[in-house]
N, C-alpha and C positions, 0 to 999 in steps of 0.2 A: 241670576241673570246678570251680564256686563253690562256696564252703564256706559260703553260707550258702543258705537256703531258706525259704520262707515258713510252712513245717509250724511250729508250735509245737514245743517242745523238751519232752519229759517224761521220767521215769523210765524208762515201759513202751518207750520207744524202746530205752535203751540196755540195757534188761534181757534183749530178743532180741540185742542184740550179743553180751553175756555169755552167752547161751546156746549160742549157736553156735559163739563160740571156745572155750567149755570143751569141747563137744561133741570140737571134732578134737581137742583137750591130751587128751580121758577116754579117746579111741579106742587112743591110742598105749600109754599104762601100761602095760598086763596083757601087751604083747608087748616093749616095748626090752630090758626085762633079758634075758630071751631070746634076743633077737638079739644081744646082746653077748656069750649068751654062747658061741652059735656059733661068731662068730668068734674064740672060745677054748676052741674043741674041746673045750665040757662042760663045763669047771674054773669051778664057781661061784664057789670064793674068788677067782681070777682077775677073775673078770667083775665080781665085786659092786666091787674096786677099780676098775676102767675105767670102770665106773656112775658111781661118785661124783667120780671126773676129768672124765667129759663135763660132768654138772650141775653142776660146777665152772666149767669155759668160757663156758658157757652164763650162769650167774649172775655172772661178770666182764665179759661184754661189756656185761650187762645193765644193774649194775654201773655204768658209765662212762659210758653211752648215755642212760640212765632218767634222770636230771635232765635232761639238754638237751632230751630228748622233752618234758619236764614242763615246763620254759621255755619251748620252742616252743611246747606247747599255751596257755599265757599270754598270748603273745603273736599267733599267728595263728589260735587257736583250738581249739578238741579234735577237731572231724572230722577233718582233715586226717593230726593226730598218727595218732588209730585206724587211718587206711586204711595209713597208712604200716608199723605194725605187723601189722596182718593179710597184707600183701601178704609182709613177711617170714617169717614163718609158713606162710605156703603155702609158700615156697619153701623152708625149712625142711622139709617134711615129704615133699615129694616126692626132693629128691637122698638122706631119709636110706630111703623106700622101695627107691630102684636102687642104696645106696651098694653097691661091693662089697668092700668091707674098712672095718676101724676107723678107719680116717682122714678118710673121706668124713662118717662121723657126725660129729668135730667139727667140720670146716667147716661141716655145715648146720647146727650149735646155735651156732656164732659169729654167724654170720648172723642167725639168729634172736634171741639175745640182745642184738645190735647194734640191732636195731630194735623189741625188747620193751617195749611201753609201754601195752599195748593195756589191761590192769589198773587201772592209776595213771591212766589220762586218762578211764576209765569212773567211778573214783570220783570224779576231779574236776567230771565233767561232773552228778553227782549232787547234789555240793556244789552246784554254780551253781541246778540249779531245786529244790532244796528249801531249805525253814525251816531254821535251827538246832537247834527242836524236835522235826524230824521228819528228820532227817539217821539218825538211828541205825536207824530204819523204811529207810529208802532205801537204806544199807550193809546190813542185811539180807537187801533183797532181792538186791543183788548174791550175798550166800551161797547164798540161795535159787538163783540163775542159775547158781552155781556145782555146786548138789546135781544141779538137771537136769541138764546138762552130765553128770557124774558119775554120775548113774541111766542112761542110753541108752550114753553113751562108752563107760564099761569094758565094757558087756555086749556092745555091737556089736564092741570092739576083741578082746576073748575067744572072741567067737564065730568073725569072721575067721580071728583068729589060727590055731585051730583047724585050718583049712585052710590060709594061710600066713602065716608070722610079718610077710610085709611086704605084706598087702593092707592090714592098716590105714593103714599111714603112708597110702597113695593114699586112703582112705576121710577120712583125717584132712583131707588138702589136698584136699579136694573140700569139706567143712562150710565149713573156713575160705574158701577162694574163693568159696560162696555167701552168706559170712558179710561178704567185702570187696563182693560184691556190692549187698549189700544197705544199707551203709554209703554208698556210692556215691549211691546212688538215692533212697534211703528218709530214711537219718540226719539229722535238724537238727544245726543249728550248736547249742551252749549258750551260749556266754558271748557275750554281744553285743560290738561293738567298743568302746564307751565304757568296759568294764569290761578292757581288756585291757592288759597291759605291755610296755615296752620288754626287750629281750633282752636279757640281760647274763651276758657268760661267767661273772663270780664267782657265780653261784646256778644255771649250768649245769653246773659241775664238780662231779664226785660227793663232796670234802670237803667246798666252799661249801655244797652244797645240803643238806648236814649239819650244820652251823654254823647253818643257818639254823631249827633246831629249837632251838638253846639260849636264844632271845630270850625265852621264858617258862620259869621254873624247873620248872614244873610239866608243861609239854611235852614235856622232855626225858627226866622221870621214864618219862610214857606210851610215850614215842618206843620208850625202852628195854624196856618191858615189851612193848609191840608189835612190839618184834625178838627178843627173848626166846620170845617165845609162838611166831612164825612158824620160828624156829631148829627150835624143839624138835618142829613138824610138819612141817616139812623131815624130819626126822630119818627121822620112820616113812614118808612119802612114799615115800624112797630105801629103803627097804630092807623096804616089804609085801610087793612080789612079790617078793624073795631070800627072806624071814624065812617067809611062808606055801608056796611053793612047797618048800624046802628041811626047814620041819621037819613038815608035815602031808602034803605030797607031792601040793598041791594044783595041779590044770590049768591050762593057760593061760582056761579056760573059767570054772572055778569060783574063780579069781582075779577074771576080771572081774564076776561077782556078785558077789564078797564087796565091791567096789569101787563095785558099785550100789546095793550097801545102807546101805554109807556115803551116798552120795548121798542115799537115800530120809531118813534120818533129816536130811543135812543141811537138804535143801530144805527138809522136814516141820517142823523148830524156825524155821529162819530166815525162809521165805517166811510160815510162820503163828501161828507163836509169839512170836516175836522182842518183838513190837510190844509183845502184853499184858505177858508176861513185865516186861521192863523199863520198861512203862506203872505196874507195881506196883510193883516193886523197885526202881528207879532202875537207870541204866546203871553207877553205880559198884561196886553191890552185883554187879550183871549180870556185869560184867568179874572179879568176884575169884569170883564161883560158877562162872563159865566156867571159868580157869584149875583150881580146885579138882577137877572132876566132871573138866577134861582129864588130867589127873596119875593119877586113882587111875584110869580106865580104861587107859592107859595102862600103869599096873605091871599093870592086869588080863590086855592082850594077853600081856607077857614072859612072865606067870605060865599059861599055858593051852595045857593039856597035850593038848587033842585040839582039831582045828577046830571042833569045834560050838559051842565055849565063846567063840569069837570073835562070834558074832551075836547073842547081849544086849547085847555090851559095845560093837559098831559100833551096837546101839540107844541106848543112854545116852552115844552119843560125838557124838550134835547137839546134846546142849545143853551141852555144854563149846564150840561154835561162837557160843555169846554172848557168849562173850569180843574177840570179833574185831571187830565191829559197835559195840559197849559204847567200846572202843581209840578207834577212828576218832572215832566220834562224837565223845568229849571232846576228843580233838586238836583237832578242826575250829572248834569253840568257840574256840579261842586265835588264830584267826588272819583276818585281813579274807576278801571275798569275791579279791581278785585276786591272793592270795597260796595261793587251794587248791589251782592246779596244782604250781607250786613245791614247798607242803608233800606232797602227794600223791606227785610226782616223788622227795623225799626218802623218802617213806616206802617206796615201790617201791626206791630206792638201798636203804636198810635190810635190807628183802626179801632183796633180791639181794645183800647182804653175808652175811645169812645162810646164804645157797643156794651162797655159795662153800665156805663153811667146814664148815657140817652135814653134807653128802655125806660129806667126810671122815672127817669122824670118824662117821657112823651106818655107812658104808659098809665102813671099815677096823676096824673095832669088832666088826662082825658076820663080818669075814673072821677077824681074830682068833681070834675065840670059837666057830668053827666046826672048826679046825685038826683034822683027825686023829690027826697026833701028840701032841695034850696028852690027858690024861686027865682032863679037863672040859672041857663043854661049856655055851657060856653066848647062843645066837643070838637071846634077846631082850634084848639089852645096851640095844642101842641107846633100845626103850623104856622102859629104867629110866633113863639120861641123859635122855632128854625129860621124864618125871617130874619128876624134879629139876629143871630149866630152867624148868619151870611155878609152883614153889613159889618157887623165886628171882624169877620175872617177878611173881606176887601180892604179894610185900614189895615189892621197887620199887612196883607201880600205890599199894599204901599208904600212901607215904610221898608220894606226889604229891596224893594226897586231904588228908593234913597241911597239905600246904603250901597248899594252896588253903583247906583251912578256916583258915589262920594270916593270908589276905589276898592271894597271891598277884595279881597283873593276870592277866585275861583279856577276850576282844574279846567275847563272845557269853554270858558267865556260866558256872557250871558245875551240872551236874544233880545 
């Protein structure tokens, strides 16, 4: 297939991309920890550890893979990279539909994290047809793509589930297969060939492509706070469905609506808010209100004594998602146009450094704190460490605002 095509390249291309891969990632949620914990005969503390070992794997392959994917796309392009990720992905969801024991699931999340890049070359591909000015509009709507995604996914994966814990995976690889489909046929190329680089192992290796953030002091601040911010929703990620089902005794059903409603709020700030929001405020202010409003919802989940008290607080949890948009944006400022896959790929590495280490500890924290034998009980740990992480991540982003108001370089200016 030629990777390029005469269609124009826009946003609204790749925002049906992001919709449909989120779609099969939202189907699966509300049923994996279930299935895991099947195959451990009930025992949730069990399971929630095996949880956080898979998303483990899955985030190392990713990890190792996500820079070269992001060099690749540099160099030969961004379609190519995307189809190469979706295709892993379907294959991912389908061996982990028939797996039948715990084993079969890591192999299909190594597989899948080996060729996860599908994220990072959408934001790149963003970068190339938008402005500078209007880059943080465009990572928005990626959130927005992500809230759809996330309003249909969980609800469909819940409802599934319902009748079997592994129709979704097949429902999952069935989105994504129409999703490489449609990639195939439909997708423009973004970065034209004059804009594009030679390949070079040193900024395809997951430390290089790390390194490759310290060349502005002030990048690195962001880099940090933008690993920081994704650690600490990793955190609750891994451990909604243990933490709602285990202390409200909610269904695989009403899991995946509590998971839609995150959605509805996400899409609802980010696809229509986003723009004015930090049209007023600026994107710096945007980033430290984000982190701020994500923290105190977050101690709100630990602190919430019956489930009803969780859907104000998944409503006031989209606009702590300006923080993520607000991130990117200033990053992208610091660096040329053919160096956004690269940054991109590092920051997907970041991602995924996170998603190694988060599982761990939100996953083994809440196994902890669940013990029968101690005489407390403490199962929203997890989101009081993310709290924390958020308030940590807003001194970092301010201190990088310092340094850019002290004179810092930058390629594109700062908002």
């Amino acid at each position: 297939m030629s990777g390029s095509t005469p269609r124009k390249p826009a946003v609204g291309f790749i925002f049906i991309t992001l919709v449909l891969l989120m779609l099969g990632f939202g189907v699966i949620i509300p049923v994996l920890p279930g299935l895991i914990t099947e195959f451990h005969h009930g025992s949730v503390a069990e399971a929630s550890r095996s949880y956080g070992i898979l998303i483990g794997v899955f985030a190392l392959m990713q990890f190792v893979a996500s820079p070269i994917l992001g060099a690749l796309s540099d160099r030969f392009g961004r379609r190519r990279v995307i189809l190469i990720s979706l295709g892993g992905t379907a294959i991912d969801y389908v061996i982990m539909g028939a797996a039948p024991n715990l084993s079969w699931l890591f192999v299909a999340r190594a597989i899948s994290g080996a060729t996860a890049a599908g994220l990072a070359t959408c934001n790149a591909y963003i970068a190339d047809v938008t402005p500078p000015e209007k880059r943080a509009q465009g990572f928005g709507l990626v959130g927005a793509a992500v809230g759809i995604g996330f309003v249909i996914g969980p609800a469909l994966g819940g409802w599934a589930g319902h009748y079997s814990l592994r129709l979704p995976f097949f429902i999952a690889a069935g989105c994504v297969g129409a999703n490489w489909l449609y990639g195939a046929l439909v997708l423009p190329e973004s970065l034209p060939p004059e804009k594009r680089r030679p390949f070079e192992w040193k900024r395809a290796n997951p430390v290089g492509s790390l390194i490759t953030l310290r060349r502005f002091r002030s990048v690195l601040d962001l880099a940090g706070t933008y690993f920081i911010f994704n650690f600490g929703m990793i955190m609750l990620q891994c451990t909604w469905v243990l933490y709602t089902t285990y202390r409200y005794q909610w269904s695989t059903l009403r899991v995946g609506f509590s998971l839609m409603g995150a959605g509805v709020a996400m899409g609802l700030v980010q696809g229509f808010l986003t723009r004015p929001i930090l049209s007023r405020i600026g994107e710096k202010r945007g980033l430290v209100l984000g982190l701020i409003l994500s923290a105190c919802v977050y101690i709100g989940y630990g602190l919430a004594t019956h489930g009803w008290m969780i859907y104000p607080l998944i409503a006031l949890s989209g606009f702590g998602g300006l923080a993520g948009p607000s991130a990117q944006s200033l990053i992208t400022r610091h660096v040329t146009p053919d160096q956004q896959g690269a940054v991109q790929g590092s920051l997907a590495g970041l991602v995924s450094l996170a998603t190694i280490f988060a599982p761990f500890l939100a996953t083994w924290s809440f196994s902890a704190c669940i013990q029968p034998h101690h005489g407390w009980q403490l199962p929203g740990i997890a989101f009081f460490e993310s709290a924390f992480l958020f308030l940590v991540a807003m001194l970092l982003a301010v201190r990088s605002f310092r340094l850019d108001a002290a004179g810092a370089p930058t390629v594109a200016g700062s908002a």
